[in-house]
Backbone bond lengths (Angstrom), bond angles and torsions (degrees), N, CA, C in turn:
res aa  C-N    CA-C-N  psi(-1)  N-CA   C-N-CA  omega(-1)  CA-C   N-CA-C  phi
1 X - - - 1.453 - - 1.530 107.89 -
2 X 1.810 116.33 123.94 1.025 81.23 161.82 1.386 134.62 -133.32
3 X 1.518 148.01 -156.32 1.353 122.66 -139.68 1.659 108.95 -74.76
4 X 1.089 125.97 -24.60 1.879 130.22 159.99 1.800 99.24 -37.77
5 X 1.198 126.38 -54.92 1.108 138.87 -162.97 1.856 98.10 -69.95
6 X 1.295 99.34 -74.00 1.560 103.07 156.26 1.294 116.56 13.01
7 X 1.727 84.84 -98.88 1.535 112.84 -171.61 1.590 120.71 -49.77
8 X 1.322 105.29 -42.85 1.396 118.85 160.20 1.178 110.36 -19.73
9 X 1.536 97.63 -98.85 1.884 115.88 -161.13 1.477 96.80 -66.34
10 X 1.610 134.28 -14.36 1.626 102.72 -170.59 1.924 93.47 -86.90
11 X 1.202 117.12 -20.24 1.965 122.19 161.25 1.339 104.16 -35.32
12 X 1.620 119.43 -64.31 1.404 135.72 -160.73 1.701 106.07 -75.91
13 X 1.143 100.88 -32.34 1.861 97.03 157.97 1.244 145.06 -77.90
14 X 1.460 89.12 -32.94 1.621 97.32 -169.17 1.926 84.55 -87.83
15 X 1.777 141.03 -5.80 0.952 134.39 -153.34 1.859 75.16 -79.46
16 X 0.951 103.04 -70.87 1.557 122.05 -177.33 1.557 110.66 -21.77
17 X 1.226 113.63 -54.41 1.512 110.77 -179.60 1.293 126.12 -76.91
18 X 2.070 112.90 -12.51 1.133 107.59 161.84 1.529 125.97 -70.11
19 X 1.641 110.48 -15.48 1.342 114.09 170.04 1.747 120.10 -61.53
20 X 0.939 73.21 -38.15 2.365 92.58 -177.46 1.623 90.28 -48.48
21 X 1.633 100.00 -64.99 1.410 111.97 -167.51 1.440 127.47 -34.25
22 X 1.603 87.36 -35.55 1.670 111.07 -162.24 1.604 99.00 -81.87
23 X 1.655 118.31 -42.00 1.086 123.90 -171.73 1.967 109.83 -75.44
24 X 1.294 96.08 -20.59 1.635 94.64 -173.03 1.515 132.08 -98.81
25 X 1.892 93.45 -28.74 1.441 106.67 174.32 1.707 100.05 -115.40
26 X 1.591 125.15 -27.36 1.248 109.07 -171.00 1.760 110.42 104.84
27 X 1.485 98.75 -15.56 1.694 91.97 147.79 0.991 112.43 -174.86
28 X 1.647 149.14 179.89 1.456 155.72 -151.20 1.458 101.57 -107.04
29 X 1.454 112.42 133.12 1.160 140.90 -163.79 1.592 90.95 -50.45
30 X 1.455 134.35 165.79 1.222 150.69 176.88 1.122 106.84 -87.20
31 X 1.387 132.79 161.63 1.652 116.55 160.24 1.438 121.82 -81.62
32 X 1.442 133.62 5.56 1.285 140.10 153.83 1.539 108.46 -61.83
33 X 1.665 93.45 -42.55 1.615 93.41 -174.28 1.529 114.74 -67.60
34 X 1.036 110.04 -34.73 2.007 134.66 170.27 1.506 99.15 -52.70
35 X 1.141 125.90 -51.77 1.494 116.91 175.69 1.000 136.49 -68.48
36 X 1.696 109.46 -41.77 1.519 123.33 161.34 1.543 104.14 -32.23
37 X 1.382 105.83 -71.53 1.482 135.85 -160.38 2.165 95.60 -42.28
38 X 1.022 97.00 -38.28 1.341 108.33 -156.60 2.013 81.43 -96.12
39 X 0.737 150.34 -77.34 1.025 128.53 165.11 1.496 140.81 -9.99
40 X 1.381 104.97 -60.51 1.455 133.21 146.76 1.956 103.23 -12.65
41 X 1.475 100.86 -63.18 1.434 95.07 -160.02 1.243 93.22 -99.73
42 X 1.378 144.95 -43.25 1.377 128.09 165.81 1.805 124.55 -17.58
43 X 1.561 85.83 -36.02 1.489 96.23 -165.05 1.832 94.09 -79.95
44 X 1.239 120.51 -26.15 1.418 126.52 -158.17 1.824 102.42 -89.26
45 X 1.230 96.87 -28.60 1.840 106.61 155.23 1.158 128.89 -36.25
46 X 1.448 93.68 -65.69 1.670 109.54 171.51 1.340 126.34 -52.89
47 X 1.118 96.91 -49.89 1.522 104.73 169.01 1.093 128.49 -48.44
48 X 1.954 117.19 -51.12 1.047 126.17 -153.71 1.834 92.01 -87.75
49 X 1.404 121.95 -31.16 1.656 118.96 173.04 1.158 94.57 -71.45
50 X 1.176 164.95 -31.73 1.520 140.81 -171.15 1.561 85.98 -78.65
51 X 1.243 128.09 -58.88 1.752 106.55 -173.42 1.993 103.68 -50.84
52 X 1.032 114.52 -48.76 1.211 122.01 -174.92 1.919 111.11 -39.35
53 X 1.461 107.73 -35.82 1.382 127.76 -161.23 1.605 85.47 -116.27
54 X 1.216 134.57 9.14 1.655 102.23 153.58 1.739 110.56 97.14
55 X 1.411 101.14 -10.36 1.445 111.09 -171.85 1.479 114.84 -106.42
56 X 1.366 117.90 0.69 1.853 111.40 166.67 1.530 103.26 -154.38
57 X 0.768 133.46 166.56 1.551 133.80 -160.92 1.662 91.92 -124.03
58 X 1.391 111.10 139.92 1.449 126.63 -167.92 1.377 103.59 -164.62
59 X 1.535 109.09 134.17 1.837 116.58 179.80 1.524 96.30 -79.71
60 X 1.415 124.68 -41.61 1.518 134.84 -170.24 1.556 108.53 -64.73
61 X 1.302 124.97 45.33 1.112 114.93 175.61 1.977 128.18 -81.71
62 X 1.125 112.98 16.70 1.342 135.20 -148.36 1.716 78.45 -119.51
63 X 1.365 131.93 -48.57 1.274 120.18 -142.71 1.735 97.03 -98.76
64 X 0.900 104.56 31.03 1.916 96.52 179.25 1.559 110.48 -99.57
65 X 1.352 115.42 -32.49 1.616 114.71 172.69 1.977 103.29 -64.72
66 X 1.138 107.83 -18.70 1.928 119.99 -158.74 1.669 75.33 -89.68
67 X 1.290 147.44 -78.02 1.260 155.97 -166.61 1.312 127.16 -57.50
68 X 1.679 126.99 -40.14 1.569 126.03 124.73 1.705 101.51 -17.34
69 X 1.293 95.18 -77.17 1.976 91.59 -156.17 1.211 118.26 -42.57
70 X 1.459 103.45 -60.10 1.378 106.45 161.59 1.384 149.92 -14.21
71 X 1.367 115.25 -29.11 1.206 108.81 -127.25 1.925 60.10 -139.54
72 X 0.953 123.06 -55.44 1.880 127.44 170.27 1.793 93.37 -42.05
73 X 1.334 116.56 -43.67 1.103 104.59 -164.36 1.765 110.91 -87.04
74 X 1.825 116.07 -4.73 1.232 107.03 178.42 1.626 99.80 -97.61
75 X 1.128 87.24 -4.95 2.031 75.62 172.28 1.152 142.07 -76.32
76 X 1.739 89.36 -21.11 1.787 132.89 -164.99 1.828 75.28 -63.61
77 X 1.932 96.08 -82.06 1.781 116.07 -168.42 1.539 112.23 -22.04
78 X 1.983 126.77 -52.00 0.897 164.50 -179.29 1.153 105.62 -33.51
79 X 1.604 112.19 -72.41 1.472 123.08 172.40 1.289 124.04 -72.85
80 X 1.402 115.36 -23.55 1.712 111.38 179.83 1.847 99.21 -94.54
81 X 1.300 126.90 -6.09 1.627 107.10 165.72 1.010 118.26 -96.84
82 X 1.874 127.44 -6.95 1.337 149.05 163.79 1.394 90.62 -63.62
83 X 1.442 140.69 -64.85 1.753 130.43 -146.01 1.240 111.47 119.76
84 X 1.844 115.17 -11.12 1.382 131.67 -162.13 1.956 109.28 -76.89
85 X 1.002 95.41 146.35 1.672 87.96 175.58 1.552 113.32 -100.73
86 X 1.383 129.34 73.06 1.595 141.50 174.32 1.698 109.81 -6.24
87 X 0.938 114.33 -36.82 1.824 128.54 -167.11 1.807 88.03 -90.77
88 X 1.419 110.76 -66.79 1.577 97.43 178.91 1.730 135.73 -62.95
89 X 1.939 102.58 -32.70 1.737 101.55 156.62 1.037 110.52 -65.38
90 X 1.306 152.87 -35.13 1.616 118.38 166.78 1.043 124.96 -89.94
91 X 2.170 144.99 -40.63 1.040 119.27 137.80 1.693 119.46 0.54
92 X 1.385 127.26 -79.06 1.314 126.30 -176.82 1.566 136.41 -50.01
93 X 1.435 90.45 -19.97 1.599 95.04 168.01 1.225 126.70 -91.34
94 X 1.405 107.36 -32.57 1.268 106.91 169.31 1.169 123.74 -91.62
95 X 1.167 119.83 1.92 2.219 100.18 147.86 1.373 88.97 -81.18
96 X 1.123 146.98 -37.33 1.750 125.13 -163.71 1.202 96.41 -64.80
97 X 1.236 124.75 -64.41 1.492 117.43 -178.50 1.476 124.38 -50.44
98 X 1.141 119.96 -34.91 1.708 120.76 166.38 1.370 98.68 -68.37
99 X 1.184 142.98 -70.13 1.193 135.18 -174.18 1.772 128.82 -41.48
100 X 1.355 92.39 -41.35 1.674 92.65 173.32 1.728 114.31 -84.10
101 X 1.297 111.16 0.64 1.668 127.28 -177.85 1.759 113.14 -98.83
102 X 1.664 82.21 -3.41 1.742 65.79 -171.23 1.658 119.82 -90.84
């Protein structure tokens, strides 16, 4: 898959959960709230690689490949409610980053 594709279906998901949103609180999360959220599991990454690396003890060891994705997939949401093109912020970093490495 690649990140065009991405960006796509994580649009078509996160479209879906703004409906939940709508049905549960009465309206769709903010994009502060989208970041938190995405933060949220960034932070749960960490966690779950220090269990991964031997350094915190966790029953959830199954859910760290699910929390990577995740978290690819709140960046996707991130950049397309910003205006951002997900395929072009990273494309773009990484020639900057090759470029300043060389």
């Amino acid at each position: 898959m690649n990140l065009k594709e991405v960006s796509g279906q994580s649009v078509k998901i996160r479209e879906r959960y703004h409906e939940l949103e709508k049905e549960i609180h009465g309206s769709v999360w903010s994009v502060e709230e989208d970041a938190l959220a995405f933060l949220t599991d960034a932070g749960l990454v960490g966690r779950l690689t220090m269990d991964n690396q031997g350094r915190w003890p966790s029953d959830e060891k199954e859910v760290l490949p699910v929390k990577i994705g995740e978290c690819v997939w709140w960046l996707a949401v991130l950049a397309e409610r910003m205006g951002l093109s997900f395929e072009e912020c990273v494309e773009n970093f990484l020639v900057e980053r090759s470029e300043a490495l060389k």
